[in-house]
C-alpha positions in Angstrom: 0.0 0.0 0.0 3.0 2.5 1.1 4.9 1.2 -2.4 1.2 2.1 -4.4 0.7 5.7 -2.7 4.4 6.8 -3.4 3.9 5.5 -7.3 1.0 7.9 -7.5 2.4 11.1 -5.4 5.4 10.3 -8.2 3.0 10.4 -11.1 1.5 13.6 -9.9 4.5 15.2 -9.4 5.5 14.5 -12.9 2.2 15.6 -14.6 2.6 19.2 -12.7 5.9 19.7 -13.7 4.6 19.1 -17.5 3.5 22.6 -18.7 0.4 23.4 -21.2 1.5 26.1 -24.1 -1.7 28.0 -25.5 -1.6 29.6 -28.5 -3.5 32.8 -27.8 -1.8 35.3 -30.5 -3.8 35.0 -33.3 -6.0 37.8 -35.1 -8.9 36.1 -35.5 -9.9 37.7 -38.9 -12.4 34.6 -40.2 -14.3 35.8 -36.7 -14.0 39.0 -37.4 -15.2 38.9 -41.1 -18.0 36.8 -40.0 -21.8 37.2 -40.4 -23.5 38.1 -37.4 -26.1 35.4 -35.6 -29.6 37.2 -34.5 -28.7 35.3 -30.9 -26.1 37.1 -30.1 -25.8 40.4 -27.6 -24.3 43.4 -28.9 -21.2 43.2 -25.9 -20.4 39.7 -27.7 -20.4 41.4 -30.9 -17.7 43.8 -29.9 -15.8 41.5 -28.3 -15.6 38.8 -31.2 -14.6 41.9 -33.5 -11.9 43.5 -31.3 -10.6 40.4 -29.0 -8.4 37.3 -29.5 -11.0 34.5 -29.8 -9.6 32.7 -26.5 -10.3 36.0 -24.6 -14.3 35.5 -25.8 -16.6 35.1 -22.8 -18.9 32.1 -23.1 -21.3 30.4 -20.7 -23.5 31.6 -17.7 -20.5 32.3 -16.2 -19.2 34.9 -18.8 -15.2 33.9 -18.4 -13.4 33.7 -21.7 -12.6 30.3 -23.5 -9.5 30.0 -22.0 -10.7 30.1 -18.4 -12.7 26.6 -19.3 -9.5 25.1 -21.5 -7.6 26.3 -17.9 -10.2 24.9 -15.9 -9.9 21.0 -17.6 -6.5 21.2 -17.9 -6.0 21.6 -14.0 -8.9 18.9 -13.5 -6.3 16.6 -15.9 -3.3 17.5 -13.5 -1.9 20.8 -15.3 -0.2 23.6 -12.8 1.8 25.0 -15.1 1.2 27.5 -18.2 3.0 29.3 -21.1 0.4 31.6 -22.9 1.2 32.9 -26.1 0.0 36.5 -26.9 0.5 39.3 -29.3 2.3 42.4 -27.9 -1.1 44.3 -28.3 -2.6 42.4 -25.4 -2.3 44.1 -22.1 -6.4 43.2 -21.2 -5.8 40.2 -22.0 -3.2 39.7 -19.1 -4.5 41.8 -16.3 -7.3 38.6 -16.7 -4.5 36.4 -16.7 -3.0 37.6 -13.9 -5.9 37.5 -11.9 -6.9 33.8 -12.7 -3.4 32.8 -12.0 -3.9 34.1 -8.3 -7.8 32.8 -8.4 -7.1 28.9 -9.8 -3.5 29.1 -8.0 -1.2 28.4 -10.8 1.7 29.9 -12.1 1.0 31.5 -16.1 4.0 33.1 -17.8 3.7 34.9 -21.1 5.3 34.7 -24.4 4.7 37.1 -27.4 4.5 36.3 -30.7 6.6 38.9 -33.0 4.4 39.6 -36.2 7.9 41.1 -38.0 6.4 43.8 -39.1 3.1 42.3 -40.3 -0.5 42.3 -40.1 -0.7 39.0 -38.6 1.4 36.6 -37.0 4.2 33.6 -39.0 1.9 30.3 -37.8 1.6 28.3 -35.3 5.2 26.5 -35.3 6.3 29.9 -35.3 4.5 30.7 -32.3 5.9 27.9 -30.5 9.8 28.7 -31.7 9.2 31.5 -30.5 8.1 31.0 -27.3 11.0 27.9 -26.5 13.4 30.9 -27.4 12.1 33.0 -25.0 12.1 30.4 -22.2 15.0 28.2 -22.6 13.8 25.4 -20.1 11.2 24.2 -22.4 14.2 22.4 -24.6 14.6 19.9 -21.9 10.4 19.7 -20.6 8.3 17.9 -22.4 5.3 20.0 -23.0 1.4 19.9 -24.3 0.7 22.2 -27.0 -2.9 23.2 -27.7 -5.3 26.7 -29.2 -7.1 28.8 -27.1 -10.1 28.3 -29.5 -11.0 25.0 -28.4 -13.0 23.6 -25.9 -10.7 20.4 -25.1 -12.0 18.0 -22.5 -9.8 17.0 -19.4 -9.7 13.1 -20.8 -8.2 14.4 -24.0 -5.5 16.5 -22.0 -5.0 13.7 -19.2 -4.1 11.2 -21.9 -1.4 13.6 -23.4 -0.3 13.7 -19.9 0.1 10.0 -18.9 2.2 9.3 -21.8 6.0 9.7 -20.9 8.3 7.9 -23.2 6.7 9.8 -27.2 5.3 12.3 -28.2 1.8 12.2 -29.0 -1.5 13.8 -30.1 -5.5 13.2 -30.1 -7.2 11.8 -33.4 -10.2 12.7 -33.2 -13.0 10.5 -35.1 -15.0 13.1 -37.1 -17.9 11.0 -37.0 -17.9 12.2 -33.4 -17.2 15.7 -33.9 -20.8 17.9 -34.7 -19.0 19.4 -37.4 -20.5 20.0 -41.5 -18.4 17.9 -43.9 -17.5 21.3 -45.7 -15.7 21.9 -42.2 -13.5 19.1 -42.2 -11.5 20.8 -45.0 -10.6 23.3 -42.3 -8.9 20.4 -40.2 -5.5 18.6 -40.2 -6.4 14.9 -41.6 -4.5 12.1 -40.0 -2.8 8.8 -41.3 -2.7 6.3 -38.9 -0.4 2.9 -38.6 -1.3 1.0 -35.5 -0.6 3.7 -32.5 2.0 5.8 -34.7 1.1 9.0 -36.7 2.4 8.5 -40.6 1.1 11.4 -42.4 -0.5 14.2 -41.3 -2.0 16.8 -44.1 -2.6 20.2 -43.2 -6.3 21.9 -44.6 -6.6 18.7 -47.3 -8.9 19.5 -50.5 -12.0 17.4 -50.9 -10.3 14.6 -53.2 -7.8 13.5 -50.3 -10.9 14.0 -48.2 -12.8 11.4 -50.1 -10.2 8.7 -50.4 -10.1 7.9 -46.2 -12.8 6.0 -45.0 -12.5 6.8 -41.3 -11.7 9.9 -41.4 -9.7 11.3 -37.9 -8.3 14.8 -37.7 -6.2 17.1 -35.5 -7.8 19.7 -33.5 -4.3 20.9 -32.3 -3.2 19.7 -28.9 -0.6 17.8 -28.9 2.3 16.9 -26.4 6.1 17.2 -27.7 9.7 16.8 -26.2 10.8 20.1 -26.2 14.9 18.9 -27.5 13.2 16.8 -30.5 10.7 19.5 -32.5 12.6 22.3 -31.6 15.0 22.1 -34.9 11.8 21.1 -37.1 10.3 24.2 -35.5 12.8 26.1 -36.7 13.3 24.9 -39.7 9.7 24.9 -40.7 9.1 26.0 -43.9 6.2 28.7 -44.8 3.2 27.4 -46.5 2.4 28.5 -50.2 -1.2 28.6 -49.6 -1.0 30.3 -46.2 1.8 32.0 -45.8 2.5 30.6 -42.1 4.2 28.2 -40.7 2.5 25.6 -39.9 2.8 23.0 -36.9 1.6 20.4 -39.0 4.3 20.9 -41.0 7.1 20.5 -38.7 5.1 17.5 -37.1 5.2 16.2 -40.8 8.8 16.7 -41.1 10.0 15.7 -37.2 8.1 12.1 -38.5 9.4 11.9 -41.8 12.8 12.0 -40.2 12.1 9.8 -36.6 9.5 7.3 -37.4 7.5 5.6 -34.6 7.9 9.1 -32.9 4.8 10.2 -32.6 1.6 8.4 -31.3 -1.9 8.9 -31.3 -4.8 8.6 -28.9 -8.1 7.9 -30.9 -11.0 9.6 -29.1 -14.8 9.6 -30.2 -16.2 13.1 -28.1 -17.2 16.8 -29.5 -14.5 19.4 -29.4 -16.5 22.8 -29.3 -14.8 25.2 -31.9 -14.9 29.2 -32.0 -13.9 30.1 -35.3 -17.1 32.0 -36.3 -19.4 34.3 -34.6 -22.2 31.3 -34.5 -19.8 29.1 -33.0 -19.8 31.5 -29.5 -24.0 30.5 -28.9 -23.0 27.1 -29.1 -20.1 26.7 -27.2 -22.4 29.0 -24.2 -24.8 26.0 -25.2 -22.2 23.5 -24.8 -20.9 24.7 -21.7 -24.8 25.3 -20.1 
């Protein structure tokens, strides 16, 4: 019994030492440029057209998106938290600050440079970024997820239990209450056994077509800080896009290391805000 109580204090004290990285710097311009619902309030309106969807309150209890991702994360065994913002975000962390003292955890910031442009470089940029401003991260291994999805504490605690790869959710689409036009706006995955072979970033309707179980990325995965660093660098920028793209440096980390990344298939809903529409639903979701 004393041998079985120290293995789990062990385990736990593992799990809060692994950090969660959101991505919160985005500009959110397909919410922005979106039609407005007849649901939704005025307030909700100015906030989906002048804040970072993360920072988007939802739910009876009006707290942003992020306070709920926060919320299952800590229920999965998260403490610790690297948010990553845009310089242009100083509302953004007085909330931060505040939640860090309310949930008692510790949040440190990164910022995303947009070199000089109108939006950021991509999420693998976001991420380099971030590991260059907070050196430890090369030796942590650390979960990676958006700040525009509602991810469920099972998802995050599976990340979490897995110590020897890297690894990600597949989700099932079936499972996801998603249109089929929508699924063009995911990552598709191609799965051997447990390991991740190919993964295609936005795939047009042909590649679509030609999987008969369809699973897809919704962005969270869980890396060893030493191994994607140099594909995070390296990344190249997308042609359609003109970001990089953490898919691609997940393509090209597994291209190079096979067997190094592996995949937990999971059949549940991942709310999404990329739309006005989307924020009644997740309120739904979370009511």
């Amino acid at each position: 019994m004393h041998l079985l109580l120290e293995k789990v204090e062990a385990q736990l004290f593992i799990m809060n030492k692994i950090p969660m990285i959101i991505m919160a710097a985005g500009v959110s311009s397909r919410m922005k440029d979106s039609s407005v619902p007849k649901e939704i309030s005025q307030n909700l309106i100015n906030q989906s057209n002048f804040r970072v969807k993360g920072f988007i309150q939802a739910g009876e209890g009006n707290e942003p998106i992020i306070f709920y991702i926060i919320k299952n994360s800590i229920k999965a065994g998260v403490k610790n938290f690297y948010i990553i913002l845009s310089d242009n975000s100083d509302e953004f962390q007085k909330y931060l600050k505040k939640l860090e003292i309310k949930l008692s955890i510790q949040i440190k910031f990164g910022f995303q440079d947009f070199y000089g442009k109108l939006k950021p470089m991509g999420t693998a940029d976001a991420i380099f970024q971030l590991m260059n401003q907070y050196k430890e991260l090369m030796d942590k291994r650390f979960i990676v997820c958006n700040s525009d999805n509602l991810y469920s504490s099972r998802a995050i605690k599976l990340l979490l239990d897995e110590h020897n790869y890297n690894s990600m959710i597949a989700y099932n689409f079936d499972c996801l209450k998603f249109s089929e036009k929508r699924l063009a706006s995911f990552s598709i995955l191609n799965i051997k056994g447990k390991y991740l072979e190919r993964i295609i970033e936005k795939p047009d309707m042909e590649i679509i077509k030609s999987y008969s179980k369809k699973y897809v990325s919704m962005n969270i995965f869980s890396f060893k800080g030493e191994m994607i660093y140099e594909y995070l660098k390296d990344c190249p920028i997308s042609q359609k896009r003109g970001e990089k793209e953490i898919a691609t440096a997940l393509q090209n980390m597994i291209g190079e290391n096979k067997k190094s990344m592996i995949v937990f298939p999971l059949c549940e809903h991942v709310p999404d805000l990329t739309f006005k529409e989307d924020i009644d639903k997740i309120s739904k979701f979370l009511n």
